[in-house]
N, C-alpha and C positions, 0 to 999 in steps of 0.2 A: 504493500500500500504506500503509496506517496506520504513525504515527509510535509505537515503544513503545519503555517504558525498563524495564529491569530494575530494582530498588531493593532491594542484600540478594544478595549473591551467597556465598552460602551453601548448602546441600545444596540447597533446593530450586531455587534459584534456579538454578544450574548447569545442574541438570535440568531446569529446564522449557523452558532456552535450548538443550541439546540435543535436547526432543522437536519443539521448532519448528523448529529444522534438520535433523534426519529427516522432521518431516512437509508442510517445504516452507513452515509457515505466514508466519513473519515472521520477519526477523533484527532484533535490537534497535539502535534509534540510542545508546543509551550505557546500558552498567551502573553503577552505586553504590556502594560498599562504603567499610570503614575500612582497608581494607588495601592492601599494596604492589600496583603492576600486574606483577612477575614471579613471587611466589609465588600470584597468583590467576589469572594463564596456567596455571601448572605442573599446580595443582591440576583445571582443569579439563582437561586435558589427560590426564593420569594421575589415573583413580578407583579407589580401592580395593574400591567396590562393582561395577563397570561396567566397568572395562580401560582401556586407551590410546583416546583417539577419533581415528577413524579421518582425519581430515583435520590440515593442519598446524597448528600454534597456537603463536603468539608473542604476546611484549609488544612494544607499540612506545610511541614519545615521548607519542601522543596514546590510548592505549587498548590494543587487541588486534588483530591479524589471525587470523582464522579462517575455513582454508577459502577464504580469500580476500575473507571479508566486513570490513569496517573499522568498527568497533564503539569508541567513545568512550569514556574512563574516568574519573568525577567521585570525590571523594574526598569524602564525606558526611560527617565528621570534625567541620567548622566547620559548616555549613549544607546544606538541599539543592540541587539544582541548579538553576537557573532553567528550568523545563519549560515556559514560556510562551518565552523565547526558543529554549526546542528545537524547538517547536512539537511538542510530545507530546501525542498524542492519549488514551493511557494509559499510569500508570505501573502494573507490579506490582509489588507491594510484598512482600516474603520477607523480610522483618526479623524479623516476629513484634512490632512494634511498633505496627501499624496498627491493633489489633482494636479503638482504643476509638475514638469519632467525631475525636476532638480529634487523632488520631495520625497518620488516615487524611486529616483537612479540611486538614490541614498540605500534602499535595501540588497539593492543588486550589487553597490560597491561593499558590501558585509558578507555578500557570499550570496542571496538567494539565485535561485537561478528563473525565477519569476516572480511578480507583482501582479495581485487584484486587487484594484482600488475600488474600494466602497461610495465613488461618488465621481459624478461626473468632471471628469478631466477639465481644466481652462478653456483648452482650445485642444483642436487636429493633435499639434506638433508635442504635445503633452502627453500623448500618451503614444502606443506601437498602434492599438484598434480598441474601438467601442465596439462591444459584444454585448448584442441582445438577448438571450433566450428565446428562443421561439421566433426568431427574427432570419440573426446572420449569426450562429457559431461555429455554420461550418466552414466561414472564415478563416476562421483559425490557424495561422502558423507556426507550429512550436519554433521555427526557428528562427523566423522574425518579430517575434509577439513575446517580446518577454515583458512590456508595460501594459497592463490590459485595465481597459477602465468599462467597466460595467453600469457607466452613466447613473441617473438617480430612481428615487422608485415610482416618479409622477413619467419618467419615461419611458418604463418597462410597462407602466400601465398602461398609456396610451399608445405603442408603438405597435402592440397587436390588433390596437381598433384600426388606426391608419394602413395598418398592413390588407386587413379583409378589408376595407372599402376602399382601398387602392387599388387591388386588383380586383374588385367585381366591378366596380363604379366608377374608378377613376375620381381624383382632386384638383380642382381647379384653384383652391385656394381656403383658408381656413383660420377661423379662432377658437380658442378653448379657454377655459376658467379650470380653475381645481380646488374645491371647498376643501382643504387639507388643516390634517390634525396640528396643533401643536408640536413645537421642536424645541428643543435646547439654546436653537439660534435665540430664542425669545428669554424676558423674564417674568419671573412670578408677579413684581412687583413694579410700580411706574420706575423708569428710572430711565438715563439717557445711554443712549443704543447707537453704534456705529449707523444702523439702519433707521434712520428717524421711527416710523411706524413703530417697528420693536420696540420701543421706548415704555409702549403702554400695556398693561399687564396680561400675560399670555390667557389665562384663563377668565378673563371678566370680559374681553371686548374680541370685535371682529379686525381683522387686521391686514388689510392688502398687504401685498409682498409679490417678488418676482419671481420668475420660474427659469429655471436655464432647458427645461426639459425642451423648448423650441429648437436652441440651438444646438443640446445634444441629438435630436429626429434628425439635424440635417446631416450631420455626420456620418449618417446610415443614408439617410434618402438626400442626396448633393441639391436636387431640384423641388425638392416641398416644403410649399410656400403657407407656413402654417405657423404663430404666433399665438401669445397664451401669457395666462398671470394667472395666480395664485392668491387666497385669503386664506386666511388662517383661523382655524375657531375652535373654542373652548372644549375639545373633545383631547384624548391620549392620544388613542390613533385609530383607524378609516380612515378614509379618505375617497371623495368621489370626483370624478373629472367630467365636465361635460365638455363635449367637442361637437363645434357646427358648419360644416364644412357645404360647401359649393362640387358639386358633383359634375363629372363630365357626362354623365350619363342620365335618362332619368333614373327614377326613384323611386319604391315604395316603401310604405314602413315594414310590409310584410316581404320584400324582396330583401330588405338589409336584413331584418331578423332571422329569417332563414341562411344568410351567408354566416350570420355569425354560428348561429348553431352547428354548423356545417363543422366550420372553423375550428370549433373548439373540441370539435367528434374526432380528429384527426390530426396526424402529424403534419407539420411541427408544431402547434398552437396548443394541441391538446396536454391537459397538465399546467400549459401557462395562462389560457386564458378559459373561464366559464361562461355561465348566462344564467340569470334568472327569469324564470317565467312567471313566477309571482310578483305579488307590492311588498317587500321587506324593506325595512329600515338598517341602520349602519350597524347595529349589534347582530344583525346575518353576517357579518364580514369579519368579526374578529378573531383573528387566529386563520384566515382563510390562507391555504399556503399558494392561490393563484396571484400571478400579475397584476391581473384584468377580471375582472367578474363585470360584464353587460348587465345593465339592466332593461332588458325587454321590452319590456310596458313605460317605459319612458322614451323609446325613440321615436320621432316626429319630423314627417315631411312635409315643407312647405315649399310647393315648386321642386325646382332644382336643389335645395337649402333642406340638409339632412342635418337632424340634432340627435347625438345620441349619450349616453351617459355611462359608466362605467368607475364602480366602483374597484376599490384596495385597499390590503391593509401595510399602510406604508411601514410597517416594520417587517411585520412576520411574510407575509408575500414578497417584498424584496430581498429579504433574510434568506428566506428556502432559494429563491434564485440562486443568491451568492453562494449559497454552501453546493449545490446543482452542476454549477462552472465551475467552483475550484474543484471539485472531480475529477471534471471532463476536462480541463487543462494542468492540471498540477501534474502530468505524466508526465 
Protein backbone atom coordinates (compact mmCIF):
# COMPACT_ATOMS: atom_id res chain seq x y z
CA UNK A 1 0.00 0.00 0.00
CA UNK A 2 1.38 3.59 -0.79
CA UNK A 3 3.12 5.58 1.95
CA UNK A 4 0.73 8.84 2.72
CA UNK A 5 0.86 11.75 5.07
CA UNK A 6 -1.74 13.88 6.14
CA UNK A 7 -0.27 17.77 6.23
CA UNK A 8 -3.12 20.11 8.16
CA UNK A 9 -5.38 18.28 10.28
CA UNK A 10 -7.90 20.42 10.35
CA UNK A 11 -11.77 20.12 9.19
CA UNK A 12 -10.64 18.68 6.02
CA UNK A 13 -8.01 16.96 6.87
CA UNK A 14 -9.92 14.93 9.75
CA UNK A 15 -12.38 14.07 7.15
CA UNK A 16 -10.62 12.94 4.44
CA UNK A 17 -8.74 10.57 7.09
CA UNK A 18 -12.20 9.20 8.14
CA UNK A 19 -13.54 8.73 4.53
CA UNK A 20 -10.35 6.43 3.89
CA UNK A 21 -11.00 4.45 6.92
CA UNK A 22 -14.75 3.96 5.89
CA UNK A 23 -13.72 3.29 2.54
CA UNK A 24 -10.83 0.82 3.33
CA UNK A 25 -8.60 3.10 1.11
CA UNK A 26 -5.32 3.89 3.20
CA UNK A 27 -4.54 4.64 6.68
CA UNK A 28 -1.92 7.47 6.92
CA UNK A 29 1.87 6.89 8.00
CA UNK A 30 1.86 10.30 10.13
CA UNK A 31 -0.34 13.47 10.35
CA UNK A 32 1.12 17.36 10.64
CA UNK A 33 -0.30 20.00 12.57
CA UNK A 34 0.73 22.90 15.11
CA UNK A 35 -1.13 21.58 17.79
CA UNK A 36 -1.05 19.25 20.90
CA UNK A 37 -1.41 15.25 20.11
CA UNK A 38 -4.51 15.18 22.86
CA UNK A 39 -6.62 17.94 21.95
CA UNK A 40 -6.26 16.63 18.16
CA UNK A 41 -7.37 12.92 19.28
CA UNK A 42 -10.24 14.41 21.19
CA UNK A 43 -11.39 16.47 18.40
CA UNK A 44 -11.32 13.88 15.89
CA UNK A 45 -12.84 11.65 17.96
CA UNK A 46 -15.90 13.95 18.94
CA UNK A 47 -17.31 16.01 15.67
CA UNK A 48 -19.60 18.55 16.10
CA UNK A 49 -20.76 18.14 12.44
CA UNK A 50 -20.59 14.10 12.32
CA UNK A 51 -20.96 12.48 16.07
CA UNK A 52 -18.53 10.40 18.02
CA UNK A 53 -16.46 8.00 15.47
CA UNK A 54 -17.37 4.87 15.98
CA UNK A 55 -13.87 3.11 16.64
CA UNK A 56 -11.43 3.86 19.76
CA UNK A 57 -9.12 6.87 19.52
CA UNK A 58 -6.39 7.97 21.71
CA UNK A 59 -3.11 9.92 21.82
CA UNK A 60 0.00 8.19 22.60
CA UNK A 61 3.88 9.04 23.02
CA UNK A 62 4.47 8.76 19.31
CA UNK A 63 1.10 9.93 17.51
CA UNK A 64 -2.43 8.25 17.70
CA UNK A 65 -4.04 4.83 17.92
CA UNK A 66 -7.15 4.51 15.87
CA UNK A 67 -9.13 1.79 15.58
CA UNK A 68 -6.00 0.20 16.20
CA UNK A 69 -4.18 1.64 13.36
CA UNK A 70 -0.72 3.49 14.80
CA UNK A 71 -0.53 6.74 12.98
CA UNK A 72 2.62 9.05 13.69
CA UNK A 73 2.54 12.60 14.96
CA UNK A 74 5.01 15.59 13.59
CA UNK A 75 4.65 18.92 14.91
CA UNK A 76 5.04 21.24 11.70
CA UNK A 77 5.62 24.23 14.01
CA UNK A 78 9.64 24.59 13.37
CA UNK A 79 9.89 22.65 9.89
CA UNK A 80 8.22 19.94 7.82
CA UNK A 81 8.84 16.47 8.30
CA UNK A 82 11.41 14.61 6.58
CA UNK A 83 9.03 12.76 3.89
CA UNK A 84 12.11 11.31 2.09
CA UNK A 85 13.03 9.50 5.39
CA UNK A 86 9.26 8.51 5.65
CA UNK A 87 9.44 7.30 2.53
CA UNK A 88 6.12 9.10 1.52
CA UNK A 89 4.91 8.59 -1.56
CA UNK A 90 2.20 11.40 -1.08
CA UNK A 91 1.73 14.15 1.14
CA UNK A 92 -1.95 15.90 1.37
CA UNK A 93 -1.71 18.83 2.17
CA UNK A 94 -5.04 20.73 4.10
CA UNK A 95 -3.25 23.63 5.36
CA UNK A 96 -4.64 25.91 2.68
CA UNK A 97 -1.05 26.80 2.31
CA UNK A 98 -0.12 24.91 -0.71
CA UNK A 99 -2.06 26.74 -3.43
CA UNK A 100 0.87 28.62 -4.66
CA UNK A 101 3.85 26.46 -6.53
CA UNK A 102 6.53 27.66 -3.92
CA UNK A 103 4.13 26.26 -0.91
CA UNK A 104 3.39 23.10 -2.56
CA UNK A 105 7.52 22.48 -4.13
CA UNK A 106 8.26 22.83 -0.21
CA UNK A 107 7.04 19.10 0.22
CA UNK A 108 8.76 17.72 -2.72
CA UNK A 109 12.09 19.41 -1.75
CA UNK A 110 11.68 17.13 1.85
CA UNK A 111 11.44 14.05 -0.05
CA UNK A 112 7.66 13.55 -1.05
CA UNK A 113 7.42 12.23 -4.30
CA UNK A 114 3.80 13.90 -4.74
CA UNK A 115 1.50 16.63 -3.48
CA UNK A 116 -2.54 16.91 -3.07
CA UNK A 117 -3.48 20.03 -2.27
CA UNK A 118 -6.60 20.46 -0.53
CA UNK A 119 -7.71 23.73 -2.35
CA UNK A 120 -7.62 25.40 -5.35
CA UNK A 121 -4.27 26.29 -6.78
CA UNK A 122 -3.80 30.45 -7.56
CA UNK A 123 -3.49 30.11 -10.87
CA UNK A 124 -2.49 27.26 -14.12
CA UNK A 125 1.22 27.77 -13.33
CA UNK A 126 0.78 26.77 -9.42
CA UNK A 127 0.02 23.61 -9.70
CA UNK A 128 1.30 20.38 -12.42
CA UNK A 129 -3.05 19.66 -13.17
CA UNK A 130 -6.41 20.24 -11.47
CA UNK A 131 -8.11 16.92 -11.11
CA UNK A 132 -11.68 16.52 -10.93
CA UNK A 133 -13.20 13.23 -9.95
CA UNK A 134 -15.79 12.36 -12.16
CA UNK A 135 -14.60 14.92 -14.50
CA UNK A 136 -10.63 14.54 -15.83
CA UNK A 137 -8.54 11.98 -13.75
CA UNK A 138 -7.65 10.15 -16.27
CA UNK A 139 -5.60 12.90 -16.99
CA UNK A 140 -3.26 11.93 -14.82
CA UNK A 141 0.44 11.75 -15.37
CA UNK A 142 2.45 10.08 -12.61
CA UNK A 143 5.27 11.46 -14.38
CA UNK A 144 4.48 14.98 -14.97
CA UNK A 145 1.97 15.59 -12.00
CA UNK A 146 3.79 15.53 -9.17
CA UNK A 147 1.80 19.05 -7.84
CA UNK A 148 -1.87 18.15 -8.13
CA UNK A 149 -4.46 20.42 -6.97
CA UNK A 150 -7.99 19.16 -6.53
CA UNK A 151 -9.57 22.71 -6.71
CA UNK A 152 -12.37 23.48 -3.90
CA UNK A 153 -15.55 21.78 -2.80
CA UNK A 154 -18.12 24.42 -4.42
CA UNK A 155 -16.15 23.15 -7.69
CA UNK A 156 -16.21 19.54 -7.43
CA UNK A 157 -19.96 20.21 -6.85
CA UNK A 158 -20.73 22.17 -9.76
CA UNK A 159 -18.30 20.76 -12.38
CA UNK A 160 -20.50 17.55 -12.68
CA UNK A 161 -23.75 19.62 -13.24
CA UNK A 162 -21.76 21.67 -16.10
CA UNK A 163 -20.20 18.53 -17.39
CA UNK A 164 -24.05 16.71 -18.04
CA UNK A 165 -25.45 19.84 -19.48
CA UNK A 166 -22.58 20.55 -21.49
CA UNK A 167 -22.75 17.64 -23.24
CA UNK A 168 -26.45 17.18 -23.79
CA UNK A 169 -27.39 20.88 -24.04
CA UNK A 170 -24.43 22.66 -24.66
CA UNK A 171 -23.59 26.43 -22.80
CA UNK A 172 -23.67 29.48 -24.15
CA UNK A 173 -22.91 31.25 -21.09
CA UNK A 174 -23.71 31.39 -17.21
CA UNK A 175 -24.01 32.56 -13.45
CA UNK A 176 -24.26 30.73 -10.27
CA UNK A 177 -24.67 31.68 -6.57
CA UNK A 178 -23.62 29.11 -3.63
CA UNK A 179 -25.63 29.42 -0.38
CA UNK A 180 -22.55 27.98 1.60
CA UNK A 181 -21.92 26.99 5.01
CA UNK A 182 -19.60 28.72 7.39
CA UNK A 183 -15.76 28.58 7.36
CA UNK A 184 -12.81 29.22 9.56
CA UNK A 185 -12.03 32.16 6.91
CA UNK A 186 -14.89 33.90 9.03
CA UNK A 187 -15.31 34.92 12.84
CA UNK A 188 -17.52 34.02 15.62
CA UNK A 189 -17.47 37.48 16.62
CA UNK A 190 -17.70 41.25 14.90
CA UNK A 191 -14.21 42.01 14.45
CA UNK A 192 -12.12 43.41 11.48
CA UNK A 193 -11.30 40.94 8.68
CA UNK A 194 -8.73 41.02 5.87
CA UNK A 195 -12.13 40.44 3.91
CA UNK A 196 -14.35 43.56 4.98
CA UNK A 197 -17.75 41.29 4.86
CA UNK A 198 -15.89 38.79 7.28
CA UNK A 199 -15.74 41.21 9.79
CA UNK A 200 -19.28 40.45 10.88
CA UNK A 201 -20.18 37.55 12.98
CA UNK A 202 -20.12 34.15 11.01
CA UNK A 203 -23.10 32.74 12.76
CA UNK A 204 -25.67 35.79 13.28
CA UNK A 205 -25.62 37.26 9.71
CA UNK A 206 -25.76 36.43 5.99
CA UNK A 207 -22.55 37.32 4.20
CA UNK A 208 -21.58 37.70 0.41
CA UNK A 209 -18.19 36.44 -0.22
CA UNK A 210 -16.26 35.30 -3.53
CA UNK A 211 -15.95 32.17 -5.05
CA UNK A 212 -12.79 31.12 -7.18
CA UNK A 213 -14.68 27.94 -8.14
CA UNK A 214 -15.36 30.14 -11.80
CA UNK A 215 -11.89 30.39 -12.32
CA UNK A 216 -10.91 26.80 -11.09
CA UNK A 217 -14.02 25.23 -14.11
CA UNK A 218 -11.94 27.06 -16.54
CA UNK A 219 -8.88 25.37 -15.96
CA UNK A 220 -10.75 22.17 -16.89
CA UNK A 221 -13.00 23.74 -19.57
CA UNK A 222 -10.32 26.74 -21.31
CA UNK A 223 -13.73 28.10 -23.09
CA UNK A 224 -16.67 28.24 -20.39
CA UNK A 225 -18.00 31.29 -19.96
CA UNK A 226 -19.43 30.88 -16.49
CA UNK A 227 -19.09 33.30 -13.31
CA UNK A 228 -20.54 32.99 -9.76
CA UNK A 229 -20.20 34.27 -5.96
CA UNK A 230 -20.88 32.90 -2.89
CA UNK A 231 -22.92 33.82 0.72
CA UNK A 232 -22.28 32.50 3.44
CA UNK A 233 -24.82 31.55 6.26
CA UNK A 234 -25.21 30.44 9.66
CA UNK A 235 -25.36 26.61 9.02
CA UNK A 236 -21.75 24.18 9.87
CA UNK A 237 -21.89 22.62 6.80
CA UNK A 238 -24.31 21.85 3.28
CA UNK A 239 -24.17 23.79 1.10
CA UNK A 240 -26.28 24.23 -2.13
CA UNK A 241 -25.33 25.98 -5.42
CA UNK A 242 -27.74 27.15 -7.84
CA UNK A 243 -26.47 27.47 -11.51
CA UNK A 244 -28.47 29.22 -14.43
CA UNK A 245 -27.20 28.86 -17.42
CA UNK A 246 -28.06 29.99 -21.30
CA UNK A 247 -28.39 26.72 -23.26
CA UNK A 248 -27.38 26.07 -26.99
CA UNK A 249 -29.88 23.81 -27.36
CA UNK A 250 -33.50 23.87 -26.35
CA UNK A 251 -34.76 22.71 -23.17
CA UNK A 252 -36.99 20.81 -20.84
CA UNK A 253 -37.04 20.57 -17.34
CA UNK A 254 -37.83 16.98 -17.88
CA UNK A 255 -35.14 16.45 -20.73
CA UNK A 256 -32.37 17.88 -18.03
CA UNK A 257 -33.70 15.66 -15.31
CA UNK A 258 -33.54 12.64 -17.14
CA UNK A 259 -29.64 13.55 -18.36
CA UNK A 260 -28.93 14.00 -14.84
CA UNK A 261 -30.34 10.66 -13.77
CA UNK A 262 -28.78 9.06 -16.54
CA UNK A 263 -25.41 10.65 -15.35
CA UNK A 264 -25.21 9.77 -12.04
CA UNK A 265 -26.46 5.75 -13.12
CA UNK A 266 -23.11 5.43 -14.72
CA UNK A 267 -19.50 5.83 -15.17
CA UNK A 268 -17.65 8.34 -14.47
CA UNK A 269 -20.23 10.44 -12.55
CA UNK A 270 -21.71 7.66 -10.68
CA UNK A 271 -20.59 7.76 -6.92
CA UNK A 272 -19.68 11.45 -7.45
CA UNK A 273 -22.61 12.82 -8.37
CA UNK A 274 -26.63 11.91 -7.05
CA UNK A 275 -30.26 13.37 -7.48
CA UNK A 276 -33.03 13.79 -5.43
CA UNK A 277 -36.50 13.01 -6.57
CA UNK A 278 -38.18 14.35 -3.42
CA UNK A 279 -38.54 18.08 -1.48
CA UNK A 280 -35.80 17.59 1.33
CA UNK A 281 -34.06 20.06 3.19
CA UNK A 282 -30.01 20.41 3.87
CA UNK A 283 -30.06 17.83 6.89
CA UNK A 284 -30.77 15.15 3.68
CA UNK A 285 -27.19 16.02 2.92
CA UNK A 286 -25.05 15.76 5.85
CA UNK A 287 -22.51 13.40 5.97
CA UNK A 288 -23.46 12.75 2.09
CA UNK A 289 -20.13 11.30 0.68
CA UNK A 290 -21.31 12.70 -3.12
CA UNK A 291 -19.81 15.97 -4.83
CA UNK A 292 -23.06 16.86 -6.24
CA UNK A 293 -26.56 15.76 -5.20
CA UNK A 294 -29.26 17.42 -7.95
CA UNK A 295 -32.04 18.53 -6.76
CA UNK A 296 -34.92 17.43 -9.14
CA UNK A 297 -37.82 19.32 -8.36
CA UNK A 298 -36.08 22.52 -8.28
CA UNK A 299 -34.89 22.65 -11.83
CA UNK A 300 -36.66 25.39 -14.10
CA UNK A 301 -36.84 26.20 -17.68
CA UNK A 302 -37.54 29.51 -18.96
CA UNK A 303 -36.93 29.79 -22.65
CA UNK A 304 -33.40 28.83 -23.41
CA UNK A 305 -32.44 29.97 -19.44
CA UNK A 306 -32.13 26.50 -17.52
CA UNK A 307 -31.89 26.95 -13.41
CA UNK A 308 -30.84 24.13 -11.60
CA UNK A 309 -29.63 23.46 -8.01
CA UNK A 310 -27.52 21.06 -6.52
CA UNK A 311 -26.63 20.48 -3.25
CA UNK A 312 -23.11 19.31 -0.96
CA UNK A 313 -21.65 18.60 1.95
CA UNK A 314 -18.80 20.88 1.61
CA UNK A 315 -16.67 18.95 4.13
CA UNK A 316 -17.58 15.26 4.02
CA UNK A 317 -18.24 15.10 0.10
CA UNK A 318 -15.12 16.88 -0.75
CA UNK A 319 -13.35 14.95 2.16
CA UNK A 320 -14.22 11.37 0.49
CA UNK A 321 -13.09 13.00 -2.98
CA UNK A 322 -9.66 13.75 -1.51
CA UNK A 323 -9.05 10.51 0.30
CA UNK A 324 -10.61 8.62 -3.46
CA UNK A 325 -7.56 10.51 -5.50
CA UNK A 326 -4.99 10.10 -3.04
CA UNK A 327 -5.48 6.35 -3.88
CA UNK A 328 -5.71 6.56 -7.21
CA UNK A 329 -2.57 8.63 -7.58
CA UNK A 330 -0.29 8.13 -4.51
CA UNK A 331 1.15 4.84 -6.68
Amino acid sequence: MARIAVHGFGRIGRSTMKAAFKGNLWSPVSVSDIRDIPTLAAIFEVDSNYGRWHEPVKGTDTGFSIGGRDILYFDAMKELPDWKGLGIDLVIDCTGRATTRAGAQAHLDRGAKRVLVSAPSKSREDADVFLLPGINLEEFDPEKHKIVSMASCTTNALAPVVKVVMENFGIKYGLFSTVHAYTNTQSLTDQPMKDRRDSWAAAENLIPSSSGAARALSFIWPNLKITGKAYRIPVRTVSIAELNLLTEKPVTAEAVNNAFREAASKAPLKGVMDVLEEEWASSRILGDPHSSVVDLPLTQVQGDLLSVAAWYDNEMGYATRLAETAARIAG
